[in-house]
N, C-alpha and C positions, 0 to 999 in steps of 0.2 A: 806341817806336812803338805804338800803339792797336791794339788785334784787335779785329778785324772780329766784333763780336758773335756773330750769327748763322749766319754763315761757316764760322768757324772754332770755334765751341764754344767761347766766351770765359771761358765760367763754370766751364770745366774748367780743372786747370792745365796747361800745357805741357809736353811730354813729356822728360823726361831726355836727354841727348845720346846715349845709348848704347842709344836704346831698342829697335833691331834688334840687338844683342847677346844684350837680354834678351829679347827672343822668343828667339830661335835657343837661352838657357841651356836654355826651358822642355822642350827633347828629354829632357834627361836628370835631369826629375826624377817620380818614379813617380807622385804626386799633384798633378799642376798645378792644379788649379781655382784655389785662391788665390789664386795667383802671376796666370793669366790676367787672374780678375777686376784684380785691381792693375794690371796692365797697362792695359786695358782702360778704367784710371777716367781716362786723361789725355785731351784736346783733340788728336784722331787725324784728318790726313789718308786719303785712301783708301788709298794705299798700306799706309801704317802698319795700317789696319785688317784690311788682305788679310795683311799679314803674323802678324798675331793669329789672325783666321782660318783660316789650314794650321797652325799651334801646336795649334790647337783639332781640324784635321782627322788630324794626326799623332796627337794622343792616344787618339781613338775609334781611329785603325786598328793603333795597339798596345793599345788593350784599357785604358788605365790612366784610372784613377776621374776624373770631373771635379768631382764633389764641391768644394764646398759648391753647385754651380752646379746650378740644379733643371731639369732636362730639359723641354724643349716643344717641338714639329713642327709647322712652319709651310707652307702650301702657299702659293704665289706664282706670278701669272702676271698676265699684262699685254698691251698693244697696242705695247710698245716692247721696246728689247734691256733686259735684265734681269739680263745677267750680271755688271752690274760692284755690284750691288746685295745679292747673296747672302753674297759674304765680308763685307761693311760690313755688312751687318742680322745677321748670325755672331757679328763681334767688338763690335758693337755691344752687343748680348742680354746676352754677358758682364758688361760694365760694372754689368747692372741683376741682376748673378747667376743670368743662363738661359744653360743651356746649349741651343744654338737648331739645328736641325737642319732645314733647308729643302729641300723637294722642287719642282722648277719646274718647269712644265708645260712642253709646247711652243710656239714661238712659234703665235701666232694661233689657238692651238686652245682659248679660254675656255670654250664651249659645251658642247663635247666630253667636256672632263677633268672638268663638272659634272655633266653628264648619264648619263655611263657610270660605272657601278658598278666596273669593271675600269680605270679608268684612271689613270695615274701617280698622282694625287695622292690620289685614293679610295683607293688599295689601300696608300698609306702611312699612312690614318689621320691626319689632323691635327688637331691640338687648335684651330687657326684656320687659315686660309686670307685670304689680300689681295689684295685686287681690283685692282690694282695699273692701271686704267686711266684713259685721259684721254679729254677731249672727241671726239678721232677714234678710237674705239673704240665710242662708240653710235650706233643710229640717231636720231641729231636734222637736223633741216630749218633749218639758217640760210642765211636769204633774206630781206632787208630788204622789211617789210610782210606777210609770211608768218604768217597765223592760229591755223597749227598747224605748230606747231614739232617734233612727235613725240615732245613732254615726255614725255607718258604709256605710247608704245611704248618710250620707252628704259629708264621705270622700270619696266616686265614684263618687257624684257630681262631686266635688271639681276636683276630677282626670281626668275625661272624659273633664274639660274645658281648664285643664293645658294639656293634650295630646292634644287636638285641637288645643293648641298654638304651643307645639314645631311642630308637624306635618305641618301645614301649613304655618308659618312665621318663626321656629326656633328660635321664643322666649325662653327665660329662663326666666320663671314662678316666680312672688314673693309674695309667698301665707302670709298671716296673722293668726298671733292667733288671738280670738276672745278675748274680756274685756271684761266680768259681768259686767250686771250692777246692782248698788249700793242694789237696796231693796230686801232683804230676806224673805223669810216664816218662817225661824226656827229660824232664827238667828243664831248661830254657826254651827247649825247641818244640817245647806243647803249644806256641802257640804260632809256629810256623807249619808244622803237623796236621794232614787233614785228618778231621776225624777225632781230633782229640778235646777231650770237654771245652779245655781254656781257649782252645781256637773256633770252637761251633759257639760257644756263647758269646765269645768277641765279635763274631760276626753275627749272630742272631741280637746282641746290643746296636751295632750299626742299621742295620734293616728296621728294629725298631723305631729306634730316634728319627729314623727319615720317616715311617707312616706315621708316626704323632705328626712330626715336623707338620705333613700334607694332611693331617687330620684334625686336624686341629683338638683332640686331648691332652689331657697334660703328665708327663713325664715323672715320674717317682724315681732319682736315678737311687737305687739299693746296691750298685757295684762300685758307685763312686762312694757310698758311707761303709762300705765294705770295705772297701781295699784301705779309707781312710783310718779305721780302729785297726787294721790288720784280719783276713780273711781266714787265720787260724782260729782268734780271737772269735771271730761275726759266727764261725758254723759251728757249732757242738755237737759234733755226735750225738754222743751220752745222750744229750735234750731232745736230737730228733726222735732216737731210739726209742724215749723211754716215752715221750708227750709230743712227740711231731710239734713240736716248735719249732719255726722256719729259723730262727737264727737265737743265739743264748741270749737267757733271758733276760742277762744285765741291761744286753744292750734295748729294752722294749721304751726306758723313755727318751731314747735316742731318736730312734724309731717314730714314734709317736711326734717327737718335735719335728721333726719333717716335713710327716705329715699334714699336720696343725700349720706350718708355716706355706704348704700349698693351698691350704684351706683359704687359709688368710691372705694370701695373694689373689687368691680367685674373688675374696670379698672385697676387695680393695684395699686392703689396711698392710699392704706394703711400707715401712718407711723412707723419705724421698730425700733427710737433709742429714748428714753430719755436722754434728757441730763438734769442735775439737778445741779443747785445750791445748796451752803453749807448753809451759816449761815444764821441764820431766816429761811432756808427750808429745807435742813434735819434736823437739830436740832436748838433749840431757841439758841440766841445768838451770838454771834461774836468770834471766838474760839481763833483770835488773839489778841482779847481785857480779853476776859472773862477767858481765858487757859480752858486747857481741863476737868478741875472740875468744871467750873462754867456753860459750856453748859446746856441747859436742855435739857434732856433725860428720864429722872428717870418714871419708874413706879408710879403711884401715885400724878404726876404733871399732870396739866392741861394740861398746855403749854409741856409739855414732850412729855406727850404719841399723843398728836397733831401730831407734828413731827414723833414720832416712826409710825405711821399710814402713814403716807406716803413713809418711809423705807420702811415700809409691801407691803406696794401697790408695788411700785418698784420692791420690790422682787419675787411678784405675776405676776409684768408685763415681769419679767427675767426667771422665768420659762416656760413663753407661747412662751418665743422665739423675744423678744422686749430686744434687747442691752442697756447695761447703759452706760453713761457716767459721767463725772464731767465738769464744768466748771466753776469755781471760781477766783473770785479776792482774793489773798493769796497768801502766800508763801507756795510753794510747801510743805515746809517740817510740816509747821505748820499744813495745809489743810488736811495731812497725819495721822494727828495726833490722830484723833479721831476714823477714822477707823483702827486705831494699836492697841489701848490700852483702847478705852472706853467699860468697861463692857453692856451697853447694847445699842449699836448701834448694828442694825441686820446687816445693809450693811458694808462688809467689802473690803478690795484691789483689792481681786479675783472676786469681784462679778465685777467691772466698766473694761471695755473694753480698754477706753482710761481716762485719769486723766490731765486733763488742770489747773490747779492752776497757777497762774501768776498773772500779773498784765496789760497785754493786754485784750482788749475792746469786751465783748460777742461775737461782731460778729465775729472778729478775729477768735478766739478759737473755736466758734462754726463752719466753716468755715476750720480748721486744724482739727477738731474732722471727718468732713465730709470726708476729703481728705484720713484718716488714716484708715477708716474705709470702703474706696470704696464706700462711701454710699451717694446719691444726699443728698441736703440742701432740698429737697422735704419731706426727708425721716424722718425730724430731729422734733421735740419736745424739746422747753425749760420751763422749771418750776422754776420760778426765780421771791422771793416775789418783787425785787423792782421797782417796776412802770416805774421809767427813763429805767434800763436796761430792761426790756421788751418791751420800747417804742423802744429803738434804735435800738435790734434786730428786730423787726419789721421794722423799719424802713428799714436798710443797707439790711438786708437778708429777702424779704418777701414770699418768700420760704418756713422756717420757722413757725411752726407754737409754738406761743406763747400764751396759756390759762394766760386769766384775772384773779386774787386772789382775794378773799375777805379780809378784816380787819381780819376776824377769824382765823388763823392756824390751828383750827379742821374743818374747812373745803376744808382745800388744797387739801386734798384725797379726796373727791369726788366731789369737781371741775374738778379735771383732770380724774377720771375714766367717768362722764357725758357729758365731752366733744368728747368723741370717736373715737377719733384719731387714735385707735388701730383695728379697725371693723374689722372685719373678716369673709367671706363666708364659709372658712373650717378650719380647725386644723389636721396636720398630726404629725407624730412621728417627722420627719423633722424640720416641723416647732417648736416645744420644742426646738430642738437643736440650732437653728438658733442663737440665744445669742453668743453660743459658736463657732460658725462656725467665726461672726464679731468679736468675741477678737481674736481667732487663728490668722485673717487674719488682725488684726494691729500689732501683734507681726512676721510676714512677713514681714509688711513695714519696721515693725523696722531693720529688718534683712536686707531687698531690699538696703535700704541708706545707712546700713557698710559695703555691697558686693563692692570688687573691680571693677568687670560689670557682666553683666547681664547674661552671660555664665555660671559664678561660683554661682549667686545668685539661677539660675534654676537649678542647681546639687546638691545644698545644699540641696534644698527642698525633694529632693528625692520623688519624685512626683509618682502616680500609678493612671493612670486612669481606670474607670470598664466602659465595653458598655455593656447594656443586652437590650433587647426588651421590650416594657411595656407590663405590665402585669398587676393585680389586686391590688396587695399591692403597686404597685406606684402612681398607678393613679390616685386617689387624689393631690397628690403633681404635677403630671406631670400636672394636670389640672391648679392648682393652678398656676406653673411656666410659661405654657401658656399666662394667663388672667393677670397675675401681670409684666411679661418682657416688656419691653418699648423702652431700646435704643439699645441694643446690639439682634434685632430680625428684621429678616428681612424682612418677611412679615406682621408680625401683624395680623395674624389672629388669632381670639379667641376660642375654643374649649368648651364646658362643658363635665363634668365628662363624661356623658351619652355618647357624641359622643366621647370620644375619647376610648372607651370601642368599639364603632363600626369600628373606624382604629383599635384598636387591631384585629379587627374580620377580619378584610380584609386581604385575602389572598396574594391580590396583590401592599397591602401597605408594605413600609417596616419602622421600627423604630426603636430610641434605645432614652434610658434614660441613660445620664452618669454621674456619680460620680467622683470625684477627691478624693484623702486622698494624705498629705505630712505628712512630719515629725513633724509639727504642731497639725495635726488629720485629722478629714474624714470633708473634704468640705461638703460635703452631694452632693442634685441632683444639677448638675452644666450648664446640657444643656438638650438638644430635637431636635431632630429630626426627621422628617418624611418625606417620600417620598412617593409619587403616581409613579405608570405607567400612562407615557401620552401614550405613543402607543409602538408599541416592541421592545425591545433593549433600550426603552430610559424612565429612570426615571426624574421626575421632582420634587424638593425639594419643598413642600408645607409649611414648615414650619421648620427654624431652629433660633433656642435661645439661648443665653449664660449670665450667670449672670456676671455681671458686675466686681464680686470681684475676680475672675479670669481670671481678662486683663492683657495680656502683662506674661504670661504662655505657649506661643504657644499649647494653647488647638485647638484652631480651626483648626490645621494644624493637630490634629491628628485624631478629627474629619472626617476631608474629608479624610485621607488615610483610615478610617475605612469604610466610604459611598462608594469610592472608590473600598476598596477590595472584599467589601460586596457582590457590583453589580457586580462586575467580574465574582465572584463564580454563581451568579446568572443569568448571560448569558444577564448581563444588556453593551453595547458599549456607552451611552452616557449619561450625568449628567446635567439636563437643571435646573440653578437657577434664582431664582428671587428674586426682592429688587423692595419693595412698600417704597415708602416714607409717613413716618408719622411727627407728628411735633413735635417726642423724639427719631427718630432712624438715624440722620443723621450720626453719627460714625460708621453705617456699610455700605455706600454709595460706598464705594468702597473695601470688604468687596473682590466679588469675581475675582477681579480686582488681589488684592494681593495675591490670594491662586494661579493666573494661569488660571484662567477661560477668556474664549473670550466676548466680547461684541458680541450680535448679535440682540440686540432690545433696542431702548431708548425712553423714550415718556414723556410727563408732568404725568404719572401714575406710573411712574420706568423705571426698565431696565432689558432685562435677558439676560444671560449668560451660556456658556456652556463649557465643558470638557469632553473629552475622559475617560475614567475609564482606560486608561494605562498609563496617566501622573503619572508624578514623582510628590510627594509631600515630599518635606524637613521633616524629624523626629523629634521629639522633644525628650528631654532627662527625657523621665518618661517610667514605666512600663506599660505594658500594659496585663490587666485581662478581659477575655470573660463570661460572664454567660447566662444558658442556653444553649443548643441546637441550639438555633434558629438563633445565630451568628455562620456563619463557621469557623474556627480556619486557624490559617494562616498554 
């Protein structure tokens, strides 16, 4: 029998027979987190997921680590009941490695809990808050014919409770479009009709999305998974009537996976690489069975254009800035074959990053695809129709994430685009590039392993770094590069758009955004930095990041000679750094240890460290470009 796509979470696999066993084992074991997430990654009814949930509430109130799962506190409130949605957005969170801790306001008191500094969810502190309402929850006027709909009163609503949040608790707000519901007055013409629901919300969705757009919150669209199951299906009467449940309750770990995956894009744990199997999933057939005429491809085939639909997608997913890869069992040269010479295969050589054809075991390759590309096994996506090989990559590498297929080949593509692996809070110019920045930097490594050492491989590069201040056109991305760094950051603090527009403002912060370009091309932004004044003469690094795929570049060494010369000019005598320990950044633990900095504080919370601004810092072998004014020139 067929699962219900969107229902049922098709793209996950289905849960073990015994899988209320295995919650109930996780009592007795002192470090769950692992075990949760595992649990966690299966296709969970509610229930199921309520029972993940007290696993996860049993562990905080015996005190025992939830590790690897990274801690966030989510505030929630809404115009409906809300409680069957807290254990589900709990064990949901897990699946994406949060460990999720929800404060929920009282019912009907949205106003309230935004406006008072003292109120539940202010005095918890949340890292976001979700607006969790529908169309009867604002002031709007539907009334067929009706001129003013109160579009604009419900979006200063709306605003006045998201400014109460960031203002008081410095939440980042997760506003909702609204979902019509199903009955019409006009039938098609409701939504050219003023005055009528499906056209006041059409337009109250528009005015939305542009003040997130200019506000930098993040967007919950609930009309696009609405209209997606079908909006007779999303609203129940019956349910609002009898339990003001905002929408039926099948659909709560629908819901909830949404949610979880806005989480997780705001954490950074977006993934950034497909890797794709050949035969049977870019095109039907066996290419070293079938040769290159017998694939199917063809325009006008079933089973063809099935296949070609998932080239498109891939293609679609290569120009937002999601790297491809290969990974097939095959001889290289054969695997080749069809992206040389077949007339209409879209993906061709230039498009994959890296190209594994062999005849080592998914994980393996998957695994050297990771390595070559600087990129965690966190980061990785396999789309590979056959069952065993997607059981073992799961297996060996559950890092990994492996979507379930159907029997059908036309529905590969939107299995994998429903499953949302790719979620996204923002999209900059940057990010487009990003495809291209991961293949530059494996045709590096290629280059790194023929270098004689490591002296001649850094010369070859011919490297140019740029430091400039942030400014407006970066700061999406500088936000972005904040909230998504993990290991190579060493405090870990998170920033939104909004505030980091307010360190621009600050006179007495100081920052740069840096760029790399080699001889390969332009890295794009590569690092961040910021420094406060703690008191005079001495700045304190509040925040410095570096991506990963430029390690082992002595970027960081040029870094500090630029923070260095910076504060000189600036009448700054001392450089106080800090290193928070998180449970993904232990490779910068000694970080300022190796630039030359002194220990001068150590605790179970980190360590900090300090330097004179007349130390000598070693040069590395790139150029170096200033933009702006606001950097002094050496």
């Amino acid at each position: 029998m067929t699962r219900d796509l969107f229902a049922e979470l098709a793209w996950l696999p289905e849960p073990p027979e015994d899988i209320s066993a295995q919650c109930r084992a996780v009592a007795g074991l002192a470090e769950p987190g692992a075990v949760i997430r595992q649990l966690a990654s299966y296709a969970l009814d509610a229930n199921e997921l309520t029972r993940i949930a007290k696993a996860i509430g049993r562990a905080r109130a015996d005190e025992r680590p939830l590790a690897p799962l990274v801690p966030f506190r989510l505030g929630l409130l809404g115009n409906g009941t809300l409680d069957l949605l807290v254990p589900a957005l709990v064990a949901t969170a897990a699946r994406y490695g949060i460990a999720l801790e929800c404060t929920q306001a009282d019912y009907g008191q949205t106003v309230q809990e935004a406006l008072d500094v003292s109120s539940r969810i202010n005095r918890a502190a949340p890292d976001a808050v979700l607006l969790a309402l529908d169309y009867r929850a604002l002031p709007l006027r539907i009334s067929p014919g009706a001129t003013d709909a109160g579009i604009e009163a419900a979006i200063n609503h709306l605003a006045t409770i998201r400014a109460g949040f960031r203002e008081h608790s410095g939440a980042i707000p997760i506003v909702q479009t609204l979902a019509p519901p199903p009955e019409a007055l006009f039938g098609s013409f409701d939504r050219v009709a003023l005055g009528t629901c499906r056209r006041v919300l059409d337009d109250f969705n528009r005015a939305l999305v542009e003040t997130v757009r200019q506000g930098g919150d993040v967007l919950l669209d609930v009309a696009a998974i609405a209209e997606t199951v079908g909006l007779a299906q999303w609203h129940s009467p019956a349910q609002w009537n009898l339990a003001k449940l905002p929408f039926a309750d099948e659909y709560v770990p629908l819901y909830a996976e949404h949610v979880a995956r806005l989480i997780a894009a705001l954490c950074g744990k977006s993934r950034r690489c497909l890797i794709l199997d050949l035969d049977n999933t870019v095109w039907g057939g066996v290419i070293g069975d079938d040769g290159l005429d017998g694939i199917r491809l063809a325009q006008g085939d079933a089973t063809g254009e099935a296949h070609l639909a998932v080239q498109r997608l891939a293609l679609d997913l290569r120009e937002r800035g999601i790297v491809l890869a290969v990974s097939s069992k095959n001889d290289d040269e054969v695997a080749r074959l069809a992206f040389q010479g077949h007339p209409e295969m879209l993906l061709r050589e230039h498009h994959i990053a890296v190209f594994q054809a062999n005849w080592n075991d998914k994980a393996t390759n998957i695994s050297a695809i990771a390595e070559e590309l600087s990129l965690g096994l966190d980061a990785m996506v396999l789309l590979d129709d056959n069952p065993a090989e997607r059981s073992l990559v799961r297996r060996l590498l559950p890092q990994v994430a492996v979507p379930e297929l159907p029997p059908d080949p036309a529905l590969y593509a939107r299995t994998l685009a429903a499953a949302g692996y790719f979620e996204s809070v923002a999209f900059s110019d940057e990010d487009r590039e990003r495809a291209k920045f991961y293949q530059d930097n494996a045709r590096r490594v290629t280059l790194q392993k023929s270098a004689v050492d490591l002296a001649s491989y850094l010369e070859s590069l011919q490297m140019e770094i740029i430091f400039q201040p942030f400014d407006k056109t970066g700061r999406a991305r500088i936000a972005q590069l904040i909230n998504k760094s993990n290991q190579f950051n060493l405090t870990t603090r998170r920033y939104t758009e909004a505030e980091i527009a307010e360190v621009q403002q600050d006179q007495t912060a100081f920052t740069l955004q840096i760029r790399l370009i080699d001889t390969f091309g332009d890295n794009g932004m590569i690092s961040v930095v910021i420094c406060r004044l703690r008191s005079a003469g001495v700045w304190e690094i509040d925040t410095w990041l570096m991506s990963c795929r430029v390690l082992g570049r002595q970027v960081e060494s040029m870094v500090l000679r630029e923070v260095l010369h910076q504060a000189r000019r600036r009448g700054i005598d001392l450089i106080i750094g800090q290193y928070r320990p998180s449970q993904r950044n232990d490779m910068v633990r000694d970080h300022y240890a190796k630039l030359g900095f002194r220990l001068i504080k150590e605790g179970p919370d980190g360590s900090e460290w300090e330097i004179g601004t007349n130390a000598i810092v070693p040069e590395a072998p790139m150029r170096v470009r200033r933009i702006e004014a606001g950097l002094v020139a050496v």
